[in-house]
N, C-alpha and C positions, 0 to 999 in steps of 0.2 A: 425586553424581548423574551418569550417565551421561548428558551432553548435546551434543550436537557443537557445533563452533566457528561461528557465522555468519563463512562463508566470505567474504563480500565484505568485512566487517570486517577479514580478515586479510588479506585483497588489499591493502584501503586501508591497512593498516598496515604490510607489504613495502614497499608502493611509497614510502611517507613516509619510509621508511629508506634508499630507495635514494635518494629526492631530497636527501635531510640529506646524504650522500655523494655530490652532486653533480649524481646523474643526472638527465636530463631526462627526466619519464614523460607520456603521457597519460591522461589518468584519463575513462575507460569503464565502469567499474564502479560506481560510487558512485550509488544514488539519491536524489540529491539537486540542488536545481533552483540555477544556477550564476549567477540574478539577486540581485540583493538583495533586502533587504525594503522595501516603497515608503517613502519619508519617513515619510508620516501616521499609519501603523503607528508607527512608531519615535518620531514625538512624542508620542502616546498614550500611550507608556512614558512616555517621559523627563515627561510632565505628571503624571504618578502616580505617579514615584518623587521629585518636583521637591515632590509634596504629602502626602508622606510615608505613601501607600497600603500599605505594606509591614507588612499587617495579617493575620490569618487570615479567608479570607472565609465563606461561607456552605459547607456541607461539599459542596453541589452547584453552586456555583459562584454569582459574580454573577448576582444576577437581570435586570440589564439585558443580561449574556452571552447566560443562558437565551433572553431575550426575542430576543434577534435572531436566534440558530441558529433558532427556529421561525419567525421571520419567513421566513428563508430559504429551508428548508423548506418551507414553509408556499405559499413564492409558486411557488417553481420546478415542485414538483409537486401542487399544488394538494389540499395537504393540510390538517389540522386538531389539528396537534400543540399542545401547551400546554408553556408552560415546567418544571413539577412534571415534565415528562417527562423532562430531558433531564439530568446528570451530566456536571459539566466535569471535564476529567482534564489531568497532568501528561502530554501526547501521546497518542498511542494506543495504545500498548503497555499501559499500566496497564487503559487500558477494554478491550482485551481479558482481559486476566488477568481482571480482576473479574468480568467476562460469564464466561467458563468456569467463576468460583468458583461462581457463580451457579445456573446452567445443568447442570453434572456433577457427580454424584454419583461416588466411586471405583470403579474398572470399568469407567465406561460411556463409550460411544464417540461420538466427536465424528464426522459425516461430512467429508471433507474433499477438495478436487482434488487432484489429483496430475499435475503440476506446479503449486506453491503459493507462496506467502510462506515463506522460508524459518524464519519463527520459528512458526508458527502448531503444527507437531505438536508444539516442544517444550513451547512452555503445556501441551498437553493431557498427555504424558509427566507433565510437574511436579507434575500433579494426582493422579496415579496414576490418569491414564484413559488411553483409546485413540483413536488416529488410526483413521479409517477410511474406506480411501484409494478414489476416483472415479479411476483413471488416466483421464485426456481425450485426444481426436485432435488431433495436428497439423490434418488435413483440417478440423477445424471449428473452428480458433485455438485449441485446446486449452481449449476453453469448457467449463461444467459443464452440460450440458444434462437437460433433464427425464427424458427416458429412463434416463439415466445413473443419476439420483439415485433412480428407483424401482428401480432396479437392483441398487443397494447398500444402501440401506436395512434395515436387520433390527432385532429386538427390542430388541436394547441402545444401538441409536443415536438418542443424549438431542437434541441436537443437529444443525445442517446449516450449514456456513459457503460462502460465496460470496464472489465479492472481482471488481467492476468501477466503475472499468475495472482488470483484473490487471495483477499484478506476479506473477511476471515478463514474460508473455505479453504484455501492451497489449491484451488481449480484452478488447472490448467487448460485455457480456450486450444482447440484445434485450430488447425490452418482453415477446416471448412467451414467451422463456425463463423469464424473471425470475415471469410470472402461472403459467408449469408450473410450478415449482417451490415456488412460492406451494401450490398446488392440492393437489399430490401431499404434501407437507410436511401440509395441515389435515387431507385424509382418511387420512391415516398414522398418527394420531393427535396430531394436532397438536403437530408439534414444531415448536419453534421454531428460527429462521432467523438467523444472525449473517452482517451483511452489512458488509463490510470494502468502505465509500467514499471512501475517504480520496482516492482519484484523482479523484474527481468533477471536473469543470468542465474538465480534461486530455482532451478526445476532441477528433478532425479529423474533424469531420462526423458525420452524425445527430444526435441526441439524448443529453443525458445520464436515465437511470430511477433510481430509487431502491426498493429492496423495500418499503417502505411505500405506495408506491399498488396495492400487490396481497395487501397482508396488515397485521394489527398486531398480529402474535404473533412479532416482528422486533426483532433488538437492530443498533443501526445503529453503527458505528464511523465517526468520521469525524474531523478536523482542520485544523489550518492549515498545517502542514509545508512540502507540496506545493504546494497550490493560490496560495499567499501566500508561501512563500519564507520559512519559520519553522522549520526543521529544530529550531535551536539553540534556540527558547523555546519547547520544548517544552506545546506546548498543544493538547487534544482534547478529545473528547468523547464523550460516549455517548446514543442516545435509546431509551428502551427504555420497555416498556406501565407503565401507572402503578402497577398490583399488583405490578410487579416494582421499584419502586423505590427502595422502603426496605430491603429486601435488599441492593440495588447502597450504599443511602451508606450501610448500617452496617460495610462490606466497608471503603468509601471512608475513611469515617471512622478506623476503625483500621488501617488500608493506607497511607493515604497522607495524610490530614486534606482537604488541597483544596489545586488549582491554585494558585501563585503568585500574589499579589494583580494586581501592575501591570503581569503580563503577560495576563490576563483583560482588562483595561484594551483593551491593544493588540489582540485577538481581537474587541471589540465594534469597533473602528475597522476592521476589517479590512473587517468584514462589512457596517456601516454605510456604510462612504465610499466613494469610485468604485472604479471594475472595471476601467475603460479598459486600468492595467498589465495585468492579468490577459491582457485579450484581445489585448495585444503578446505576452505572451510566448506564449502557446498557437500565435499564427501565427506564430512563429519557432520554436517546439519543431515543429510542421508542417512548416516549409523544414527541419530539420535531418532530420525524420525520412523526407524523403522521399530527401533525399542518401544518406542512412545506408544504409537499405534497395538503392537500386541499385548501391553500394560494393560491399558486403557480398558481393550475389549476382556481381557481376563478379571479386572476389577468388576464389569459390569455396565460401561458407557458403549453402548450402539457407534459403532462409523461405517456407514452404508455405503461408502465409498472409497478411495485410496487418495490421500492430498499428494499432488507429485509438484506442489509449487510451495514460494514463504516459506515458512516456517511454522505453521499452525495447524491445529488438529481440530475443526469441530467435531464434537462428539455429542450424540444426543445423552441428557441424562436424565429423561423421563421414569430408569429406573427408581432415581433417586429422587424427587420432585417435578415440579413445575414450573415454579417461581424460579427462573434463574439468577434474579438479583439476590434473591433472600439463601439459595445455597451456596452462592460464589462467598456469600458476609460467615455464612456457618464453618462454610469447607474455609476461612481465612482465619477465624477468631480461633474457633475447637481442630482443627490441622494443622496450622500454619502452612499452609500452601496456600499461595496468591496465584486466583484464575478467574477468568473474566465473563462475564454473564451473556449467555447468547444476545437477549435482548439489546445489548448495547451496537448488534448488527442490526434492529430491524423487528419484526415479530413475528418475521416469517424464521426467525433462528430463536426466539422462548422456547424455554424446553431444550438447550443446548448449553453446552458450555464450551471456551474456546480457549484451548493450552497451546501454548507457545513453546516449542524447543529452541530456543536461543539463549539454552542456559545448558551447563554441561552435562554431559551422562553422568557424573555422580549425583549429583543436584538433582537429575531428573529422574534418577532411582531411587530417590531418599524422599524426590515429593510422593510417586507412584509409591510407596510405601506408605505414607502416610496415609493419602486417601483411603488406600485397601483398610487400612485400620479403621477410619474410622467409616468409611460407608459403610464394612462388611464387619467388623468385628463385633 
């Protein structure tokens, strides 16, 4: 299967090779959030594997899981979701696949941005469907906007995926984007809308929206990864209309059976017990990411616009080359700073490179150091 490599993976795995052989790297690339996971999380486990939970649970998940992700839901955006909605996953990557098994038929085409997630065209490749790419403006955070999407639209596009707050960009959709494409999606013929949240509760100011206060013909991707500091227990979810759900767990069921018992366990404590960590690290992911941003442009990288979501900074670095694979290997081997190649978003992001602040203001003044040495010195 002709698939390409997720580039940052292979950044992260140079750079681990160069550390094993002593080097000091900064690690920029990686998204992934560089807190722990809070205690109560983690005794939620150890209390379910202490009472020997290590069972197969229900194919769609704990229903007391269910029950909270709609509370959640439910309260932030003042919805009316029910638990039979909602499909817990081994992360989010399996609830995408299964949305696309879902969703595409072979041939047909998924809509997608262009600068994106770098794994999202190959799900759709896998299927033996097609990507079908929205290139987006710097000038407008490289957002998906409505116009755009009636733009690209045609008969074979089964499909419409969205992703805020974005990776790689840190766009953050408006409420009026998010109801246009709500709009133009129902009268198009109602396709339905895969919206990739996983970032939620990660913005510096405004609001966080979810596609669901503007549509329920919406498959929602979301998780604990990010927001919670659970890369490694891999735990997500999917919410999707109720017609569509027993399609989703007969996929589930011979796909994957269901999420890990006793780490569903940890996913309700997550949601259940206090936030407070949450709202430290968001204001610390904020001081980093405002350092970052006036580095960056004092070094010499372009950002035509402000990321107020994630944790990442595209920055053009056409100053510096073109080839974004072949500077992220230079700026990794002669810097030691690990940063990830725009291209690995798409090619409507070559000529970019994407840093990650989910590593600490010293770390991320000693890589900005770096750089400046060697781009400019």
């Amino acid at each position: 299967m002709n698939i390409p490599p997720f580039y940052v993976m292979e950044v992260l795995e140079s750079a681990q090779k160069l550390e094993a052989n002593g080097r000091d790297i900064v690690h920029l690339e990686i998204g992934e959030p560089d807190f722990l996971t809070a205690p109560h999380i983690c005794d939620a486990a150890n209390r379910s594997l202490a009472s020997c939970n290590t069972r197969y649970t229900h194919s769609q998940g704990l229903p007391e899981l269910r029950s909270a992700i709609v509370d959640d839901y439910n309260n932030r955006f003042g919805l009316n979701l029910v638990p039979e909605q909602v499909l817990v996953t081994s992360g989010t990557s399996p609830a995408l696949m299964l949305t696309f098994m879902a969703l595409l038929d072979q041939g047909e085409k998924c809509l997608l941005p262009n600068p994106h997630y770098a794994c999202y065209p190959n799900f759709v490749s896998a299927l033996d469907c097609r990507p079908n790419f929205a290139y987006t403006s710097e000038e407008n955070g490289f957002g998906l906007t409505p116009e755009l999407v009636s733009e690209k639209l045609d008969a074979e596009t089964s499909a419409i995926l969205i992703n805020s707050p974005s990776n790689p960009t840190g766009y953050v959709m408006s409420s009026k984007e998010m109801q246009g494409i709500a709009e133009i999606a129902e009268t198009q013929g109602n396709i339905p809308i895969i919206s990739d949240e996983i970032y939620q509760g990660l913005i510096y100011g405004g609001k966080d929206h979810s596609i669901l206060e503007y549509t329920d013909n919406a498959f929602v991707l979301n998780g604990f990864s990010k927001k919670y500091c659970m890369t490694g227990w891999r735990l997500g979810y999917l919410i999707a209309p109720l017609d569509c759900m027993r399609v989703l767990q007969k996929l589930q069921q011979n796909f994957f059976i269901c999420a890990n018992s006793f780490v569903q366990e940890a996913g309700i404590a997550a949601l259940r017990g206090p936030q407070d960590h949450v709202d430290k690290m968001v204001a610390t992911y904020d001081e980093r990411r405002k350092y970052m941003l006036k580095r960056l442009k004092d070094i010499g990288f372009r950002v035509g616009y402000e990321p107020m979501g994630a944790f990442y900074v595209l920055a053009d670095a056409s100053e510096f080359g073109t080839d974004s694979l072949e500077m992220s290997r230079k700026i990794l081997n002669e810097a030691g700073v690990a940063v990830t190649p725009g291209i690995d978003f798409g090619d409507g992001a070559e000529g970019y490179i994407r840093f990650s602040y989910a590593n600490s203001l010293e770390n991320i003044e000693e890589g900005m150091k770096r750089l400046d040495a060697f781009l400019n010195g």
